[in-house]
Structures are given as structure tokens and as C-alpha cells.
ZABATI-445191 format. One record per atom (N, C-alpha, C, CB): chain; residue in one letter; x, y, z; atom name. Coordinates in pm, whole numbers. Glycine has a CB too. Example, Ala and Ser with C-alpha at 12.3 -4.5 7.8 and 13.67 -1.06 7.14 Angstrom:
<pts>
[pt 'A','A',[1319,-569,780],'N'];
[pt 'A','A',[1230,-450,780],'CA'];
[pt 'A','A',[1320,-330,780],'C'];
[pt 'A','A',[1131,-447,905],'CB'];
[pt 'A','S',[1285,-225,708],'N'];
[pt 'A','S',[1367,-106,714],'CA'];
[pt 'A','S',[1290,3,787],'C'];
[pt 'A','S',[1408,-60,572],'CB'];
</pts>
This chain:
<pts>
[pt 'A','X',[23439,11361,-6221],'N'];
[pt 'A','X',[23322,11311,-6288],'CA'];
[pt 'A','X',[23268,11191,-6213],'C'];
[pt 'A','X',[23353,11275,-6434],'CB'];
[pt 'A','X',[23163,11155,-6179],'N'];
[pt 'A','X',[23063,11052,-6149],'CA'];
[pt 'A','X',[23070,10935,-6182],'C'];
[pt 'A','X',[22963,11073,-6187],'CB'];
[pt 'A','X',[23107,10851,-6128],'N'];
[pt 'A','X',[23118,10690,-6194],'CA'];
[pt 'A','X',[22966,10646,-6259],'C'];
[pt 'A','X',[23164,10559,-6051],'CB'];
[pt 'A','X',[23038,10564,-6399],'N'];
[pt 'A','X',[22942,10576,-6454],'CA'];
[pt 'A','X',[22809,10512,-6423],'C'];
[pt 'A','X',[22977,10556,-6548],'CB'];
[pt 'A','X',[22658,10498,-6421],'N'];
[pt 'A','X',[22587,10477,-6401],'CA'];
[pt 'A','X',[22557,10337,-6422],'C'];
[pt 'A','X',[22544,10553,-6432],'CB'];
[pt 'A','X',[22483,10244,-6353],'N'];
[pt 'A','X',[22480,10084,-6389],'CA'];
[pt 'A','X',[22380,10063,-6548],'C'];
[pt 'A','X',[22388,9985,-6230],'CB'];
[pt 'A','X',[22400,9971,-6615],'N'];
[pt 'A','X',[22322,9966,-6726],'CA'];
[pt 'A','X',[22192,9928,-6705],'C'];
[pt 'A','X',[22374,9889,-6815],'CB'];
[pt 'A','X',[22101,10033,-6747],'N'];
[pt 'A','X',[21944,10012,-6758],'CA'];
[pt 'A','X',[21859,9942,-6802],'C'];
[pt 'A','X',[21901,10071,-6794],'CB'];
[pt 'A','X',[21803,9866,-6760],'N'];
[pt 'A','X',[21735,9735,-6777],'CA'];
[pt 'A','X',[21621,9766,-6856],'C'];
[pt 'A','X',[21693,9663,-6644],'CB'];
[pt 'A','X',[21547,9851,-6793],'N'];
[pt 'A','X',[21377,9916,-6851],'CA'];
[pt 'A','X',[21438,9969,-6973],'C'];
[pt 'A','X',[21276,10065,-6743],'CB'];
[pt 'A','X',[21317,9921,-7053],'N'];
[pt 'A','X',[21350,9973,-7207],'CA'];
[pt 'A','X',[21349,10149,-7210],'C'];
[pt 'A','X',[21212,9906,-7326],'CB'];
[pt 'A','X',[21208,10181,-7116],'N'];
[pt 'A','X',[21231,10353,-7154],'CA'];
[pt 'A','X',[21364,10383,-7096],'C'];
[pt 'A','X',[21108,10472,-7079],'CB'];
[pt 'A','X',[21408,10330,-6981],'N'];
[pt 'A','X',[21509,10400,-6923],'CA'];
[pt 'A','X',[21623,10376,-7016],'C'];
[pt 'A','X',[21534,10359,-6778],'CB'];
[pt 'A','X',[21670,10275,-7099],'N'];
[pt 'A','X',[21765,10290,-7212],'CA'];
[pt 'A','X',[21738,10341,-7301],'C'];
[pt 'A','X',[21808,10204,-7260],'CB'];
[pt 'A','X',[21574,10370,-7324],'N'];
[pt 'A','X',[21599,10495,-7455],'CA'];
[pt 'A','X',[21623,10593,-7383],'C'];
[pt 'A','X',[21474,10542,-7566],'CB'];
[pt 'A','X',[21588,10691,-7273],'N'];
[pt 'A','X',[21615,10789,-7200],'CA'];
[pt 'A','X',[21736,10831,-7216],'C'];
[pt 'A','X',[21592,10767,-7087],'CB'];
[pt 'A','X',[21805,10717,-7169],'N'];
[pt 'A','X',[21971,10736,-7182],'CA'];
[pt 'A','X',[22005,10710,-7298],'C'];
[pt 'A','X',[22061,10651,-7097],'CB'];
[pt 'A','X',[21962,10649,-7459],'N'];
[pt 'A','X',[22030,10712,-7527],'CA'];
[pt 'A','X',[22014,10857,-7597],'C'];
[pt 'A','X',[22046,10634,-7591],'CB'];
[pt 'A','X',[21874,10902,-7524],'N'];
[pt 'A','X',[21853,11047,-7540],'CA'];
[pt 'A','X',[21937,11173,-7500],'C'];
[pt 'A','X',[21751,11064,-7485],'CB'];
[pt 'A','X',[21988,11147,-7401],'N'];
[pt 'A','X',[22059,11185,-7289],'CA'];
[pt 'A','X',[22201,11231,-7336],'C'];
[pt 'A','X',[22063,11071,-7187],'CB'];
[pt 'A','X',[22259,11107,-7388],'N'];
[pt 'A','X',[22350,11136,-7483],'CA'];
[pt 'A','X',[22376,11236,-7569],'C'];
[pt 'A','X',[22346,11067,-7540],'CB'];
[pt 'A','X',[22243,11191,-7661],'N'];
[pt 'A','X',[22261,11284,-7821],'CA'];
[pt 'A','X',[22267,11411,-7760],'C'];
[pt 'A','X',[22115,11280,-7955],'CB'];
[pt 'A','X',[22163,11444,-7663],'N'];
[pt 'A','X',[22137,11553,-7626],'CA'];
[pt 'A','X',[22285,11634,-7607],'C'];
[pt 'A','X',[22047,11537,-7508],'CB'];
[pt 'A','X',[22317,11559,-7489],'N'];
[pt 'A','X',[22452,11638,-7457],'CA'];
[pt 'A','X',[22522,11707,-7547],'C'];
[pt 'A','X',[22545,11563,-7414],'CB'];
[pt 'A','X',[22558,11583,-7655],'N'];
[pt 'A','X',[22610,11585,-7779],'CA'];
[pt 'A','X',[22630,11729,-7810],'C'];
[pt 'A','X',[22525,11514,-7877],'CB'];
[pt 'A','X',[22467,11747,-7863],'N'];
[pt 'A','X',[22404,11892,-7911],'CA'];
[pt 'A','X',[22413,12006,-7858],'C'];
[pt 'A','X',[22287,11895,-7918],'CB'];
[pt 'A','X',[22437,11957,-7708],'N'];
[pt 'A','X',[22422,12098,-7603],'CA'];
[pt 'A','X',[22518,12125,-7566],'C'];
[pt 'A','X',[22348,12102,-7483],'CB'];
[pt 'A','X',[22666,12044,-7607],'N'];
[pt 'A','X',[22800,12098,-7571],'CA'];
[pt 'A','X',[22853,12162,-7735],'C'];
[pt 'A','X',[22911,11955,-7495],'CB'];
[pt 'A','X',[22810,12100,-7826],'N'];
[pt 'A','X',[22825,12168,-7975],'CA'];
[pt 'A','X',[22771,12309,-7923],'C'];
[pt 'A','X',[22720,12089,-8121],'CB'];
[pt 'A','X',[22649,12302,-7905],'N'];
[pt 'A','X',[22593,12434,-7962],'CA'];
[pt 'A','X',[22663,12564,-7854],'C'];
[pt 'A','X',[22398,12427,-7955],'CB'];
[pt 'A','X',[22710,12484,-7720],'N'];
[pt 'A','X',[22751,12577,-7583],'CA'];
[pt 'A','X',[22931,12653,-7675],'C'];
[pt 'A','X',[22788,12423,-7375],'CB'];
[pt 'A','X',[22958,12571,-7759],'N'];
[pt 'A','X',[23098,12564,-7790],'CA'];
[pt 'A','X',[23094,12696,-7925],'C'];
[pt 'A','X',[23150,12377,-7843],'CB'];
[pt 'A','X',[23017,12691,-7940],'N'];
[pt 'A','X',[23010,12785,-8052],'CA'];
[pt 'A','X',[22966,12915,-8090],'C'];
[pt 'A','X',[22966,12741,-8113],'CB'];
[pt 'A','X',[22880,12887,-7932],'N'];
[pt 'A','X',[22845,13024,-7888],'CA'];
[pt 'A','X',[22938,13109,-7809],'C'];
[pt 'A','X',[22733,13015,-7813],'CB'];
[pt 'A','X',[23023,13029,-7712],'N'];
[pt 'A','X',[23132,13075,-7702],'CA'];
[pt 'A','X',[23227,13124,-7767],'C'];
[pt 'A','X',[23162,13027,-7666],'CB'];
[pt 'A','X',[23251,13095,-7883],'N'];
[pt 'A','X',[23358,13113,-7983],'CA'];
[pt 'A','X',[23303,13245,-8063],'C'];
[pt 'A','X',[23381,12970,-8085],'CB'];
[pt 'A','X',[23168,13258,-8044],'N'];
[pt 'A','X',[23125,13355,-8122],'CA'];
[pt 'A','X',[23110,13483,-8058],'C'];
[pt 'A','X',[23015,13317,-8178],'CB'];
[pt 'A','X',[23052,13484,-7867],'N'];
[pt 'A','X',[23130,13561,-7798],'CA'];
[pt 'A','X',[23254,13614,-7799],'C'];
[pt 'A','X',[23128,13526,-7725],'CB'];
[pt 'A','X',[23365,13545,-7806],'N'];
[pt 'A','X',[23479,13573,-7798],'CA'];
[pt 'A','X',[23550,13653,-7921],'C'];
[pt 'A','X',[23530,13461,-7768],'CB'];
[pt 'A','X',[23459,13620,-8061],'N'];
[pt 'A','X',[23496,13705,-8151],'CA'];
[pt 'A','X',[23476,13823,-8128],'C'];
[pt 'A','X',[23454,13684,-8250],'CB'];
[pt 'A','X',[23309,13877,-8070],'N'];
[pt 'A','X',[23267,13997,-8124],'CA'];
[pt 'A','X',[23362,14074,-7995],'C'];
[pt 'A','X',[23079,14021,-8139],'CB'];
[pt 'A','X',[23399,13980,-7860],'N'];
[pt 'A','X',[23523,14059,-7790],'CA'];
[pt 'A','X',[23628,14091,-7853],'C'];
[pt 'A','X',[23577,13999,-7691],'CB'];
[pt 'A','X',[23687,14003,-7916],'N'];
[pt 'A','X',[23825,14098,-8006],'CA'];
[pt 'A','X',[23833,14160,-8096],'C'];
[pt 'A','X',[23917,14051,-8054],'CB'];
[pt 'A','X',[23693,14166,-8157],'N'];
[pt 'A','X',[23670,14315,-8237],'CA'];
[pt 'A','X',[23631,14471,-8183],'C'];
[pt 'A','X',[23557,14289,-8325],'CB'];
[pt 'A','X',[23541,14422,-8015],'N'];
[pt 'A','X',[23560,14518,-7954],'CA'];
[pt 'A','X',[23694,14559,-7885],'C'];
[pt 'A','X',[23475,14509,-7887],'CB'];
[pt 'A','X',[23775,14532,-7861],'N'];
[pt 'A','X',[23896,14582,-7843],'CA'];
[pt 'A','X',[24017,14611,-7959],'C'];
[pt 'A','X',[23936,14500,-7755],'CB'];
[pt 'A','X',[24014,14532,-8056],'N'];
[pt 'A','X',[24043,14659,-8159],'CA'];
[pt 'A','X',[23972,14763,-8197],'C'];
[pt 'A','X',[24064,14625,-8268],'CB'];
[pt 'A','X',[23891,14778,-8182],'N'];
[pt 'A','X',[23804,14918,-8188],'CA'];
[pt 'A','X',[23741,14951,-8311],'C'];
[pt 'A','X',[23889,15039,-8160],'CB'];
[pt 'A','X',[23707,14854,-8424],'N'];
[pt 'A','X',[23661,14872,-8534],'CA'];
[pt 'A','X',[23494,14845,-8484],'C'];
[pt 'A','X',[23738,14777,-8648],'CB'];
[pt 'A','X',[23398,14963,-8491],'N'];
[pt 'A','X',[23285,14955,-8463],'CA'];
[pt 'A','X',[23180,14907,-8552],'C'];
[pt 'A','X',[23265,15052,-8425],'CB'];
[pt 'A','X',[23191,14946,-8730],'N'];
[pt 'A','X',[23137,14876,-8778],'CA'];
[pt 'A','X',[23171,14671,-8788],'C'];
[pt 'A','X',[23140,14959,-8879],'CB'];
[pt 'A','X',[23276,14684,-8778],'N'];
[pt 'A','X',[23265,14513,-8774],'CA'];
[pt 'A','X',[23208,14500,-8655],'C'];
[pt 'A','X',[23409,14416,-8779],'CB'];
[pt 'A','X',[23243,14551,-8541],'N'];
[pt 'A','X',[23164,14505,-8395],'CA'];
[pt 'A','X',[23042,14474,-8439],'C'];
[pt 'A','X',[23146,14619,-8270],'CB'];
[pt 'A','X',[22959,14552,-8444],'N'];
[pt 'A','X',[22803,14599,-8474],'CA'];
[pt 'A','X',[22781,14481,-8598],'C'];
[pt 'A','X',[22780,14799,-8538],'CB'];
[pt 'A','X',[22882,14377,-8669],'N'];
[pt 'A','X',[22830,14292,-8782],'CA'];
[pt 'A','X',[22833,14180,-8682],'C'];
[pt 'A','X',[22922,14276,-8934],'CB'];
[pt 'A','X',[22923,14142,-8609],'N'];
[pt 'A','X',[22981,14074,-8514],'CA'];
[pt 'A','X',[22835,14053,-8395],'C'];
[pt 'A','X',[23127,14168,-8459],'CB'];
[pt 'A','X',[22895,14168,-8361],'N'];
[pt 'A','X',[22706,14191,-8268],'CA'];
[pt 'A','X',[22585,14096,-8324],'C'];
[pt 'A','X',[22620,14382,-8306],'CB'];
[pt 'A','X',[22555,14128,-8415],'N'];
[pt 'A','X',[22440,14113,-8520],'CA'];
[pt 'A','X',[22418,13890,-8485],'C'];
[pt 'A','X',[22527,14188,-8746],'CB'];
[pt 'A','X',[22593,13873,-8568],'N'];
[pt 'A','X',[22574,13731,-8537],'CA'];
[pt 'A','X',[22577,13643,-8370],'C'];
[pt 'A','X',[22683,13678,-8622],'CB'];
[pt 'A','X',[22644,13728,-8311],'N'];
[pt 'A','X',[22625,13639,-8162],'CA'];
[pt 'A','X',[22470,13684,-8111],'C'];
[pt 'A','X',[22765,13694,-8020],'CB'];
[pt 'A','X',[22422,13795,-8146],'N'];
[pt 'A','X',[22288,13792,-8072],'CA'];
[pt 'A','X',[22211,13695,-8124],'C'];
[pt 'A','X',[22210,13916,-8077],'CB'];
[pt 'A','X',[22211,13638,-8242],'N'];
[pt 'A','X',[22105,13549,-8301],'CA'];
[pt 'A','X',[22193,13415,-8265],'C'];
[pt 'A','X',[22060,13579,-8482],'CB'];
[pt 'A','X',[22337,13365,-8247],'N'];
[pt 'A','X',[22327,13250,-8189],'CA'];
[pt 'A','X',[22299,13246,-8050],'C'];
[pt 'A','X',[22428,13190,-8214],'CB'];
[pt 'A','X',[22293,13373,-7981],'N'];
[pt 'A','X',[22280,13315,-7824],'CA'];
[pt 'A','X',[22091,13327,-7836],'C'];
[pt 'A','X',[22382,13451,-7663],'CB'];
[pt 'A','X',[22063,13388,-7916],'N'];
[pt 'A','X',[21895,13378,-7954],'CA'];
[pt 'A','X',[21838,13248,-7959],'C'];
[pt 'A','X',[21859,13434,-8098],'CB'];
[pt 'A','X',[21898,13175,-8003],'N'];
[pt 'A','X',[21914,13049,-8094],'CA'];
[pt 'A','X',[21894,12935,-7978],'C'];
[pt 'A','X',[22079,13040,-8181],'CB'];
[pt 'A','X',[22035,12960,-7915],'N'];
[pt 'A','X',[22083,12885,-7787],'CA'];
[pt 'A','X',[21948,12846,-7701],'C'];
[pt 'A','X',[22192,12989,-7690],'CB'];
[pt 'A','X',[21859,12985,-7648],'N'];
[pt 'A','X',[21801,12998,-7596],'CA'];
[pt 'A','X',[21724,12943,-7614],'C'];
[pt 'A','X',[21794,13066,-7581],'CB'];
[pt 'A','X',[21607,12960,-7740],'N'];
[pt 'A','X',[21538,12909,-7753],'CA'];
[pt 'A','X',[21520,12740,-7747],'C'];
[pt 'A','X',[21524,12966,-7826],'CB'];
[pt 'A','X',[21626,12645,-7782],'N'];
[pt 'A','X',[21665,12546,-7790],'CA'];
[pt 'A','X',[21629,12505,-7641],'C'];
[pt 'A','X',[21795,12545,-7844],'CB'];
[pt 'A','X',[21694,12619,-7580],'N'];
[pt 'A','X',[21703,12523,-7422],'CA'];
[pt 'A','X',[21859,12503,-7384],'C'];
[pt 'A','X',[21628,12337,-7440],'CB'];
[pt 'A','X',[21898,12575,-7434],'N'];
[pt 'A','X',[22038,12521,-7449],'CA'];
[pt 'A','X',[22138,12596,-7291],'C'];
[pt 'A','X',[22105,12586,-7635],'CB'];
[pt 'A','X',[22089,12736,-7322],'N'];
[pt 'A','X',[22092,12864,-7237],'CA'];
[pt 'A','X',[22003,12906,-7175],'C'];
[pt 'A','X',[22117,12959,-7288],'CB'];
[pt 'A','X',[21992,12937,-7062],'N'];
[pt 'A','X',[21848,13029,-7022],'CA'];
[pt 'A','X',[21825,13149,-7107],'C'];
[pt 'A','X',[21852,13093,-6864],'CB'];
[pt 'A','X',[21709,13179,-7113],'N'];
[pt 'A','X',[21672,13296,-7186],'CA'];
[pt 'A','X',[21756,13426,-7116],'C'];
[pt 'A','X',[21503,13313,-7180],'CB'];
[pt 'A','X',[21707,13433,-6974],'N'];
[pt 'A','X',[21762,13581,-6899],'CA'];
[pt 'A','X',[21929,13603,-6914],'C'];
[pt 'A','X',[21724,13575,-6712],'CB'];
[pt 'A','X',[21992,13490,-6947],'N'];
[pt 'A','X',[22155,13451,-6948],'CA'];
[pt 'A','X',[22148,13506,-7116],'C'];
[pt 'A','X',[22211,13239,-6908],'CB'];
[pt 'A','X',[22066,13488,-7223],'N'];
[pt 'A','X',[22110,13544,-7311],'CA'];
[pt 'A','X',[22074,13662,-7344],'C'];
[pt 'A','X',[22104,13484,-7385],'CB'];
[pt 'A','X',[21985,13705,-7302],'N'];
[pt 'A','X',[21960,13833,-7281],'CA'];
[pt 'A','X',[22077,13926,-7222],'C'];
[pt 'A','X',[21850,13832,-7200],'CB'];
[pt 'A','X',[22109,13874,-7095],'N'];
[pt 'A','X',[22226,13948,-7016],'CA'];
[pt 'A','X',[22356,13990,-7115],'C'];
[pt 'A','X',[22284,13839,-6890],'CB'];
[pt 'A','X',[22408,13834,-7201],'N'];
[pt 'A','X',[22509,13864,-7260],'CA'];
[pt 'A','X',[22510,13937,-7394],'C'];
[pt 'A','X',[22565,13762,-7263],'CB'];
[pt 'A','X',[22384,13964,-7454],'N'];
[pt 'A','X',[22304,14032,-7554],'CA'];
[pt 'A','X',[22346,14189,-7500],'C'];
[pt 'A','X',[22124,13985,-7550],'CB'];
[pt 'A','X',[22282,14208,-7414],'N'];
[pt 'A','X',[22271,14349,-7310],'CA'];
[pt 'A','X',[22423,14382,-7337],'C'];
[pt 'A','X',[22225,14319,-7109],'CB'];
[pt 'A','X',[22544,14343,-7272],'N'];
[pt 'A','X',[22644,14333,-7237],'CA'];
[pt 'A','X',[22702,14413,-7289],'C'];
[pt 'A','X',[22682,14242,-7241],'CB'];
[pt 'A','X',[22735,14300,-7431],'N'];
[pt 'A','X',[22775,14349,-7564],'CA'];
[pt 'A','X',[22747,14416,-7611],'C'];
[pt 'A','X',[22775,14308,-7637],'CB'];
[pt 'A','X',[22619,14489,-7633],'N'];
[pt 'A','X',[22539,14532,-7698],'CA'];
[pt 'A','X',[22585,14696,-7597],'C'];
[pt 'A','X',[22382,14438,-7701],'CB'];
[pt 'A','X',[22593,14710,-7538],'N'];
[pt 'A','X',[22667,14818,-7432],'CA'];
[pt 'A','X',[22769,14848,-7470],'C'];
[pt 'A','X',[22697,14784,-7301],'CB'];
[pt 'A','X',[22878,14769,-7485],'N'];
[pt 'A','X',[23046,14768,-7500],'CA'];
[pt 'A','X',[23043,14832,-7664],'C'];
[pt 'A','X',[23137,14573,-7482],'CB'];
[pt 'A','X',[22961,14784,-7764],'N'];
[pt 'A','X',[22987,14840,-7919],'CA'];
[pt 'A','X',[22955,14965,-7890],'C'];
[pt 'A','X',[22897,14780,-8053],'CB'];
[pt 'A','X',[22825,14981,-7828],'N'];
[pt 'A','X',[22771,15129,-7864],'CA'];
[pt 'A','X',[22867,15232,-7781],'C'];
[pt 'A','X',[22595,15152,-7814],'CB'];
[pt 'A','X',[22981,15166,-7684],'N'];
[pt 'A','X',[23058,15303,-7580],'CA'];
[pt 'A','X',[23207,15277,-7710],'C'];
[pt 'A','X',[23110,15245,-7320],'CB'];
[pt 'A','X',[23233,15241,-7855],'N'];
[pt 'A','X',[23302,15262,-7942],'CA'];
[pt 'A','X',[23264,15388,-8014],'C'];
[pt 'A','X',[23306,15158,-8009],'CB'];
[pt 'A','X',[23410,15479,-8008],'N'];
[pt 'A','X',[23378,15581,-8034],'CA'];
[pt 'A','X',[23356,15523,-8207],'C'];
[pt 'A','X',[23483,15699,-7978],'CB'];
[pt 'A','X',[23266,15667,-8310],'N'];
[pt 'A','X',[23195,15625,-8405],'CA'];
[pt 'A','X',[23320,15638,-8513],'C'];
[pt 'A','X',[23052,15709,-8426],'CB'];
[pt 'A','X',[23336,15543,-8623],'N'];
[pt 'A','X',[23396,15548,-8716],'CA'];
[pt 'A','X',[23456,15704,-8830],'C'];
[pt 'A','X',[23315,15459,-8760],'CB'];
[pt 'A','X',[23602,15767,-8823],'N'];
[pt 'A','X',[23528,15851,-8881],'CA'];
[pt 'A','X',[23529,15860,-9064],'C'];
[pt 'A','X',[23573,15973,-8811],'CB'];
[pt 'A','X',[23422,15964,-9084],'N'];
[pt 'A','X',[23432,15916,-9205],'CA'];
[pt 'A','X',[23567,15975,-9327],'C'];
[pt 'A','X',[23288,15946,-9249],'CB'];
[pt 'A','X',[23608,15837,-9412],'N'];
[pt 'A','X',[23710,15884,-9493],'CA'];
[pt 'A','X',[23654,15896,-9612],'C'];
[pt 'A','X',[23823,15807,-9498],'CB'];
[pt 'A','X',[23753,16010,-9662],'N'];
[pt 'A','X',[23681,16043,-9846],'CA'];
[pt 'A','X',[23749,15959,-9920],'C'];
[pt 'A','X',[23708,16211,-9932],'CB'];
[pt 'A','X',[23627,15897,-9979],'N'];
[pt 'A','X',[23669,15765,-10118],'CA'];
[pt 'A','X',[23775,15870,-10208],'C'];
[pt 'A','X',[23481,15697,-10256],'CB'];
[pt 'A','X',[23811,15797,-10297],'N'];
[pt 'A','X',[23933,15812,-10384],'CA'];
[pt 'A','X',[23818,15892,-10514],'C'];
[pt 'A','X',[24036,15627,-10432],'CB'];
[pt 'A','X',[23763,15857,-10516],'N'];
[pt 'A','X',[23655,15944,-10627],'CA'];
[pt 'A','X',[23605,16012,-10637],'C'];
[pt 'A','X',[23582,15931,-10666],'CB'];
[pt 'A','X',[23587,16093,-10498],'N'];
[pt 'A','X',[23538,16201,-10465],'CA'];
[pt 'A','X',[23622,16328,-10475],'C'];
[pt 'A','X',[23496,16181,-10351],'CB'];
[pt 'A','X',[23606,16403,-10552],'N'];
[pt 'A','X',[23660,16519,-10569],'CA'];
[pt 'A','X',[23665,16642,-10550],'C'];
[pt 'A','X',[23663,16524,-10624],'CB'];
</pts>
């Protein structure tokens, strides 16, 4: 890491930098959670349950949606990992169907 920077004299340049900050703040939260939310809808694709995938799916596309828009992610980067995933559920073979207990 970079030694830290000398303290800023100019007033914008110390609000800048305490912008700079929060920002980070926000943009390593939001990087952290999108990750985590990737990583779910991966270990539902490898147990092989397709309807949870496809619920799973549902929520990481709208946080890496999210991401994006923010600025957080590039758009084409969430798109890609949108794409990805969105590939990997649909090559799950389809659920099959079981007869409820009530059906007679």
C-alpha cells in the first residue's frame, strides 16, 4: 500500500478527501456483498437444485444491477457475470416433477 498522502491544506482538497473515504467505505461494502452473493448462487449451482438457482439468480442479477449502476462495477463486468450465471442455471438439468401427497 502507498504511504499515506501529506495532509491537505486547500479546503476543497480536504473535503475531496473526506469524500474519498466515505466513498471507499461504500464501494468496498457494496464490492463485498456482491461477492458473497455470487458465491451463493455458485453453491447452489453445484448442488444442482435449479429452482433455488434460478431464485438465487434472480437476487445476484439485481445486486450486480445495482453495483453497476452506482458505479461501483462497470456495467459490461456485470453484464458478463449476469451472462455467466445465467448460462450455468439454464445447462441444470430441469427439476423432476414429484406427486404431492394429495394427489391421488
Amino acid at each position: 500500500m502507498p504511504p499515506k498522502a501529506k495532509p491537505k491544506k486547500n479546503l476543497s482538497a480536504m473535503k475531496r478527501a473526506r469524500q474519498a473515504v466515505k466513498r471507499t467505505l461504500r464501494n468496498t461494502s457494496v464490492q463485498s456483498s456482491v461477492k458473497t452473493v455470487l458465491k451463493k448462487v455458485e453453491t447452489v449451482i453445484s448442488s444442482g437444485n435449479r429452482e433455488e438457482a434460478g431464485k438465487a439468480l434472480l437476487t445476484a442479477a439485481k445486486a450486480l444491477s445495482k453495483a453497476a449502476s452506482k458505479g461501483v462495477i462497470h456495467k459490461n463486468t456485470a453484464s458478463r457475470n449476469i451472462s455467466r450465471l445465467t448460462k450455468k442455471v439454464n445447462a441444470l438439468p430441469p427439476q423432476a416433477d414429484l406427486p404431492t401427497a394429495g394427489a391421488a
